[in-house]
C-alpha positions in Angstrom: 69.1 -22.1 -32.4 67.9 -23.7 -35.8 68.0 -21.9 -38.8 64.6 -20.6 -39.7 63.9 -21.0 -43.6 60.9 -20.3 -45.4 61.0 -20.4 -49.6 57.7 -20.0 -52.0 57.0 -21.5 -55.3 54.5 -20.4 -57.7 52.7 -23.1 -60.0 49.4 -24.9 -60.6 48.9 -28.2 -59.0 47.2 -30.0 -62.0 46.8 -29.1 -65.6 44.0 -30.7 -66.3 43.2 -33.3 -63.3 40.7 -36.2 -64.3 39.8 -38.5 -61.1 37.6 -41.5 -62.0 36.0 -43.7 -59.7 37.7 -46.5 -58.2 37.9 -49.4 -55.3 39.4 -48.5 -52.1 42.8 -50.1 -52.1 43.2 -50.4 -48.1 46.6 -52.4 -48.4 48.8 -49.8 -50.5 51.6 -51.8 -51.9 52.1 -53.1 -55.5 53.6 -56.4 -54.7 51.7 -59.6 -54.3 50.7 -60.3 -50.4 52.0 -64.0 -49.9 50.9 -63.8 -46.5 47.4 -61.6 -46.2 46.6 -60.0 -42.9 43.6 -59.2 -41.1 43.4 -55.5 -39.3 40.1 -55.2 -36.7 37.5 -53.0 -39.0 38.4 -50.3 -36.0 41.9 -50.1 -36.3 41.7 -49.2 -40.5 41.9 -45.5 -40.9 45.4 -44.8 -41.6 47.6 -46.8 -39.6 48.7 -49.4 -41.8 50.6 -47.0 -43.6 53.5 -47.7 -41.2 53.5 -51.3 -40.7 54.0 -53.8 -43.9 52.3 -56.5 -44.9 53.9 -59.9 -43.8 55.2 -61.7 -46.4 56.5 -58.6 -48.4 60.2 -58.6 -47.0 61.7 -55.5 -48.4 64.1 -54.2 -46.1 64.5 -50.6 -45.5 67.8 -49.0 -47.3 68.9 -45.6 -45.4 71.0 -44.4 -47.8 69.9 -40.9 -47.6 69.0 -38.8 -44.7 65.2 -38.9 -43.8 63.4 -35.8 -43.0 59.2 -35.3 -42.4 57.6 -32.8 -44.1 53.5 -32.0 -44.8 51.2 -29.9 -46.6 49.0 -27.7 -44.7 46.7 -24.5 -46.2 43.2 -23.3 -46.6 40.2 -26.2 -47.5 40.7 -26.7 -50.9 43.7 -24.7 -51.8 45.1 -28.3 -53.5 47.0 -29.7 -50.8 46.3 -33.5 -51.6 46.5 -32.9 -55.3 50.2 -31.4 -54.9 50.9 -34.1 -52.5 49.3 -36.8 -55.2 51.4 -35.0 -57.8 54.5 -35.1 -56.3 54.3 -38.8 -55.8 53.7 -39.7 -59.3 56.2 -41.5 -61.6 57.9 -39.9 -64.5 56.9 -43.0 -66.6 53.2 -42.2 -65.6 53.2 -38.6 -67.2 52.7 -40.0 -70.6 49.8 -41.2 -70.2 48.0 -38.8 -67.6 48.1 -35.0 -67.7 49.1 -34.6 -64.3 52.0 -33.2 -62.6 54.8 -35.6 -61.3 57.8 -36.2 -59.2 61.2 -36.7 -61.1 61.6 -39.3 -62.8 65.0 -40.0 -60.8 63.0 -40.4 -57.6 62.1 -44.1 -56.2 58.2 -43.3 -55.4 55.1 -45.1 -55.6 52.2 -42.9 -57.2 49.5 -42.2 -54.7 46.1 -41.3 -56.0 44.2 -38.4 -54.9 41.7 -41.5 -53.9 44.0 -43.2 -52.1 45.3 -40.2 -50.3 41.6 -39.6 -49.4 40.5 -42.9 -49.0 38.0 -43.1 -46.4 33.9 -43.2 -47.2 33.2 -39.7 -45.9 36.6 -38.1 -47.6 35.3 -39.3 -50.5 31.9 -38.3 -50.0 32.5 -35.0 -49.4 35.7 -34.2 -51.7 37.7 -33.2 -48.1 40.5 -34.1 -46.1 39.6 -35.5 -42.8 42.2 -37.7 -41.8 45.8 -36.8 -42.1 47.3 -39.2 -44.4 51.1 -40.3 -44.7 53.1 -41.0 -48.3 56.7 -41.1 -48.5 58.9 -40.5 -51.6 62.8 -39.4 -52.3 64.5 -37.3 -54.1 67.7 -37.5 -55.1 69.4 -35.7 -52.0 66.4 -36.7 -49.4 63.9 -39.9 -48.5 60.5 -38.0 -47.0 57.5 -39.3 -44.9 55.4 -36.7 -46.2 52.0 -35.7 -44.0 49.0 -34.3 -46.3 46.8 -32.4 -43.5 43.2 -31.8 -43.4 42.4 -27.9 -44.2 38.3 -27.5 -43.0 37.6 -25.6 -39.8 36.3 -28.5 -38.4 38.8 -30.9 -38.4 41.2 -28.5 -37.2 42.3 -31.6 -34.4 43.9 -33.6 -36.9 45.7 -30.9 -38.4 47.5 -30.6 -35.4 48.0 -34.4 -35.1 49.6 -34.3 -38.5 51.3 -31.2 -38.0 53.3 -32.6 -34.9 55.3 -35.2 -37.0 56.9 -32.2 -39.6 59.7 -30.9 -39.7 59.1 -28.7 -42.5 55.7 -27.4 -43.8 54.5 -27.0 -46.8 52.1 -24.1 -47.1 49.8 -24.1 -49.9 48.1 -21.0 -51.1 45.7 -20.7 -53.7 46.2 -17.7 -56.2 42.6 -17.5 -57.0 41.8 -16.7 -53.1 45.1 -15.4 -51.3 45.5 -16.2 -47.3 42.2 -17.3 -45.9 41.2 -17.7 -42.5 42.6 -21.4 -42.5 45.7 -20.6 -44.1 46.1 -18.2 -41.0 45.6 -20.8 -38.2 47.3 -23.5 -39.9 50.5 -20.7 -39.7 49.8 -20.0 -36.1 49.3 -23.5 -35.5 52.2 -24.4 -36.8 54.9 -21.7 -35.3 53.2 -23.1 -31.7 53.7 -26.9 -32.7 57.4 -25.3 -33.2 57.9 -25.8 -37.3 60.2 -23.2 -37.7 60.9 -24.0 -41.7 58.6 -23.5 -44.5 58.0 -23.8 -48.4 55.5 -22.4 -49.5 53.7 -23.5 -52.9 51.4 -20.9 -54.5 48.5 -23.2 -56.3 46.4 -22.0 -59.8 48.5 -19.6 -60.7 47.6 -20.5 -64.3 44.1 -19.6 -64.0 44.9 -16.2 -61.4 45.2 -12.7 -62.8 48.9 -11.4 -63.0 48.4 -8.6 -60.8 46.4 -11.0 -58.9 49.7 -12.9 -58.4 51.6 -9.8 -57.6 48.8 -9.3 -55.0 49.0 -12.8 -53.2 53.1 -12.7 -53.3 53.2 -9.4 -51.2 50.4 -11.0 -48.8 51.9 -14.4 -48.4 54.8 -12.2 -47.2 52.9 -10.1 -44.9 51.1 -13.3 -43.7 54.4 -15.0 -42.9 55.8 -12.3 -41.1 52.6 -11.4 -39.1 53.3 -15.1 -37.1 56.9 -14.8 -37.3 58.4 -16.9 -40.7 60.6 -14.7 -42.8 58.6 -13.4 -45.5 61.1 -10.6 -46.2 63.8 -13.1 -47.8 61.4 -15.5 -49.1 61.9 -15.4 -53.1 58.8 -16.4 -55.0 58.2 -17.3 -58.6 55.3 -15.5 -59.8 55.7 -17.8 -63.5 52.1 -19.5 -64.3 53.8 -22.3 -65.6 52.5 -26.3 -65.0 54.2 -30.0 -64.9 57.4 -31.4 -63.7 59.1 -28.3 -63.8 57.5 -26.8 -61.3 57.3 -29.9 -58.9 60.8 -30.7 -58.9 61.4 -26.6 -58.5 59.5 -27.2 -55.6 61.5 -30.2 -54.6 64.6 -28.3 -54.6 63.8 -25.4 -52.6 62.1 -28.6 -49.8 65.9 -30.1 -50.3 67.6 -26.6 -49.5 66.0 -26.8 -46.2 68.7 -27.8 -43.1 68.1 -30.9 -41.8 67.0 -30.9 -37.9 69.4 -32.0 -35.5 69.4 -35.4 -34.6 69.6 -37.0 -30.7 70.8 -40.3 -31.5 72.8 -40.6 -28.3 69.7 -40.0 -25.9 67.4 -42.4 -24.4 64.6 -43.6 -26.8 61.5 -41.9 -26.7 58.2 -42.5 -28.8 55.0 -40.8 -28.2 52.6 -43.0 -29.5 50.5 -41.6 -32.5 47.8 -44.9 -33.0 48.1 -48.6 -31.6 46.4 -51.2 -34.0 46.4 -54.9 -33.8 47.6 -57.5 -36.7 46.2 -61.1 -35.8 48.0 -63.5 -35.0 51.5 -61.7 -35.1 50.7 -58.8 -32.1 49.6 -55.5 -31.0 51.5 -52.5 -33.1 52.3 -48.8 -32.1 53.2 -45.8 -34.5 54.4 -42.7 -34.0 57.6 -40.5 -35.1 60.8 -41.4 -32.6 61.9 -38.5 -30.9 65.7 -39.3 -29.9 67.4 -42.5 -29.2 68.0 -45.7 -31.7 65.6 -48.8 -31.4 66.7 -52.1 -32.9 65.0 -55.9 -32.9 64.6 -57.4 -29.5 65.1 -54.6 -27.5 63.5 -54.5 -23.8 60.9 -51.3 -23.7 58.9 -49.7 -21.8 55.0 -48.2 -22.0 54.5 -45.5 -20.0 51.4 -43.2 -19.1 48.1 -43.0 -17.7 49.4 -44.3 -14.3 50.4 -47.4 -15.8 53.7 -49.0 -17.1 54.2 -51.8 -19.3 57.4 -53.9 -20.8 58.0 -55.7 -23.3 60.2 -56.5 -26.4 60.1 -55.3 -29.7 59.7 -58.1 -32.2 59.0 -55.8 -35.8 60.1 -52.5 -36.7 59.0 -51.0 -40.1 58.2 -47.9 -41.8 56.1 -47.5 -44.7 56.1 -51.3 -45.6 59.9 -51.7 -45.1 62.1 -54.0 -42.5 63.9 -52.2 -39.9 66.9 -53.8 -37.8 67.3 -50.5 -36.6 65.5 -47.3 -36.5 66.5 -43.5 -35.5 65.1 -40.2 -34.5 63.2 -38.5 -37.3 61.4 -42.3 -38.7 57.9 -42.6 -38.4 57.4 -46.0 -37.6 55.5 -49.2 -36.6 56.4 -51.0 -33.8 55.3 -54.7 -32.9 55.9 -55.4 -29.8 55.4 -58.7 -27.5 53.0 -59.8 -25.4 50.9 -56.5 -24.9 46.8 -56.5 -26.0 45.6 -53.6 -28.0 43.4 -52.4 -25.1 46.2 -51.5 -23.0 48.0 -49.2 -24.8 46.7 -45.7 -26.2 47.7 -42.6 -28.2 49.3 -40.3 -25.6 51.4 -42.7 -24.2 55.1 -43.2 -25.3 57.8 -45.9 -25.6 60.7 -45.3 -23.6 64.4 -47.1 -22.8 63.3 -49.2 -19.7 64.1 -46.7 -16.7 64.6 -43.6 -18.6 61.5 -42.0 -17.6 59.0 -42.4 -15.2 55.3 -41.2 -14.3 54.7 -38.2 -12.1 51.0 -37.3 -10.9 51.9 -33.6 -10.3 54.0 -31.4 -12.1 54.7 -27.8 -11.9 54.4 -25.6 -15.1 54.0 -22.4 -17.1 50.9 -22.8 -19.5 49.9 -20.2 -22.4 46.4 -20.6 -23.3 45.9 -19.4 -27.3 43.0 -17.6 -28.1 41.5 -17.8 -31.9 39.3 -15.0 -32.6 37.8 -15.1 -36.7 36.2 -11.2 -37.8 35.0 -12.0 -41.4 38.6 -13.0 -43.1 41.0 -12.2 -40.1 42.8 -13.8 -37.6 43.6 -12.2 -34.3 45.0 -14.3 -31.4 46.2 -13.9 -28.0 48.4 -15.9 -24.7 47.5 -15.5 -21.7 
C-alpha cells in the first residue's frame, strides 16, 4: 500500500503579474528548427508538447528520477500562474516581478500565454485544455499537468488528472474551498492520486484570521474525501517570490516516488494520435509499465481491431529517446499506421500481451455529484 502524503504551502502566486499581448508560439522550443514541420490544423491543441521538432536533436538525459505531477483547484484560484511561475528562470526574475523556479533548475519559462494558448483560453482568461510543462529540480525532472478548474470543462480535468502522480491543490485565501476545489478532490481520490501538496494562493492580499480560517478548512476538506489533513503542516506566512516556490518545490520533492513496473509487459493507453507529414502517424500518452526502445515490434489494440507495427521515434517533451520507462509521458512514431486508424482509448501493448474481449464481467460504482449552494455531497451506488 503506498504511502499517502499530503503537505500545504501558503504564498501568493504573483506579486504583481503584468501579461501583455503576444503571438501564439505553437512550436515551444527556443532553438532554431532546421527542419520545420507541418501538423494538420486538427491535430494542434496540445499535442506537440510531446513530440520534438525534427531537426532539434537533443537527446533525453535521465539522470534523475521522473515523476508527473499537476495543478488542480477552483476556476481562478491561480493554477496556471503558479504553474507559469514555477517554470520561470532565476535569470528572468530581474527583469520581471514574477515568481520563479530556482535558479539551479534546468527549465524553460512558460508564459501564462503559452500555457493558455488556444483562441478561446485566451479569450476568456480560462483553462480549457489541460496543458503539459516539464521542469527539474535538483532531486526530481517533472512533466507537470496544469488542469482546467470551470464546471464545464470538468472532462478534461479528468483527462489531465489521469497522468499525475501527485496533485497539486490550489486554494485561494481570498475564497477558501469552493465547489470546484471539492470535485477536483473527489475526482481526484477516484482517479486514485493518493498524494497531495497543497499551495494556498493570495495569501498577501487575505485577512490573517482569514488565513487561520482557510488552513482549518483545507484540513477539514482533505479529510472529508479521505487525504490526511490532520498531519498536513501549513505555512500561514503571506510572504511572495522564490522563497516560497522553491518551499513549495521541496515539500513536491518530499513526496515518495510511485513504484515502478519496469519488468511487466508494455502498456500505453493512448492520450491523442496526431500526424507529422512526411515522417508518420504519432501517439501520446503516459506508459504504464514495461520499457519501450527504437524499433520495437507493437501492437494497437481496441475498438475490435488490432494493429502492428514498429516504433521508429520516441520523445518526450522535445527530447530523443532510445528508451523510455513507466512514469514518461511520451510521443510515439510509429510505422506504417494512418492517423485515422488509431484513437484515444486505445493502448500500445508488447505484441501478444493483451488481447480484446467483447464481454467482461465487473463491479461498477456509479458517483453521484450533488451541488447545494457551496457544498458537495456525493454518493456510489
Amino acid at each position: 500500500m503506498q504511502e499517502k502524503t499530503t503537505s500545504v504551502v501558503a504564498a501568493s502566486a504573483v506579486e504583481g503579474l503584468n501579461i501583455h499581448k503576444g503571438k501564439n508560439k505553437i512550436l515551444r522550443y527556443n532553438t532554431t528548427c532546421t527542419n520545420p514541420i507541418t501538423i494538420d490544423e486538427g491535430d494542434l491543441e496540445d499535442n506537440i508538447r510531446f513530440y520534438a521538432v525534427p531537426g532539434v536533436k537533443t537527446a533525453y538525459i535521465r539522470d534523475k528520477p521522473h515523476m508527473n505531477i499537476g495543478t488542480i483547484g477552483h476556476v481562478d484560484h491561480g493554477k496556471t500562474t503558479l504553474t507559469a511561475a514555477i517554470t520561470k528562470s532565476k535569470k528572468q526574475f530581474k527583469f520581471v516581478n514574477f515568481l520563479v523556479l530556482s535558479g539551479k533548475n534546468n527549465s524553460v519559462y512558460r508564459s501564462y500565454e503559452e500555457i493558455d494558448a488556444a483562441p478561446e483560453e485566451r479569450k476568456r482568461g480560462i483553462t480549457i485544455n489541460a496543458a503539459v510543462v516539464d521542469y527539474s529540480t535538483s532531486n526530481r525532472h517533472y512533466a507537470h499537468t496544469d488542469c482546467p478548474g470551470h464546471a464545464d470543462y470538468i472532462k478534461n480535468m479528468i483527462t489531465g488528472a489521469n497522468q499525475m502522480e501527485c496533485a497539486i491543490l490550489v486554494v485561494a485565501a481570498t475564497d477558501g474551498t469552493m465547489p470546484q476545489t471539492r470535485e477536483h478532490l473527489l475526482l481526484a481520490k477516484q482517479i486514485g492520486i493518493e498524494r497531495l501538496v497543497v499551495f494556498i494562493n493570495k495569501a498577501d492580499v487575505a485577512d490573517p484570521e482569514m488565513l487561520e480560517l482557510v488552513e482549518l478548512e483545507v484540513r477539514d476538506t482533505l479529510k472529508h474525501y479521505g487525504f490526511d489533513g490532520d498531519n498536513t503542516p501549513i505555512n500561514r506566512d503571506p510572504k511572495m517570490g522564490i522563497e516560497k516556490i522553491e518551499e513549495l518545490l521541496d515539500a513536491i520533492d518530499s513526496v515518495p516516488m510511485p513504484k515502478r513496473e519496469k519488468d511487466k509487459p508494455f502498456l500505453l493507453p493512448i492520450e491523442h494520435v496526431f500526424t507529422i507529414t512526411g515522417r508518420g502517424t504519432v501517439v501520446t500518452g503516459r506508459i504504464e509499465r514495461g520499457i519501450l526502445k527504437l524499433q520495437s515490434p507493437i501492437e494497437i489494440i481496441g475498438y475490435s481491431q488490432t494493429l502492428k507495427s514498429t516504433v521508429t521515434g520516441i520523445e518526450m517533451f522535445h527530447q530523443l529517446l532510445d528508451q523510455a520507462e513507466p512514469g514518461d509521458q511520451v510521443g510515439i512514431l510509429m510505422r506504417g499506421v494512418k492517423r485515422d486508424e488509431v484513437r484515444r482509448g486505445q493502448f500500445v501493448v508488447e505484441p501478444k500481451s493483451m488481447s480484446i474481449h467483447d464481454y467482461v464481467q465487473c463491479q461498477v460504482s456509479f458517483l453521484v455529484l450533488v451541488f447545494y449552494n457551496t457544498s458537495c455531497k456525493y454518493a456510489s451506488k
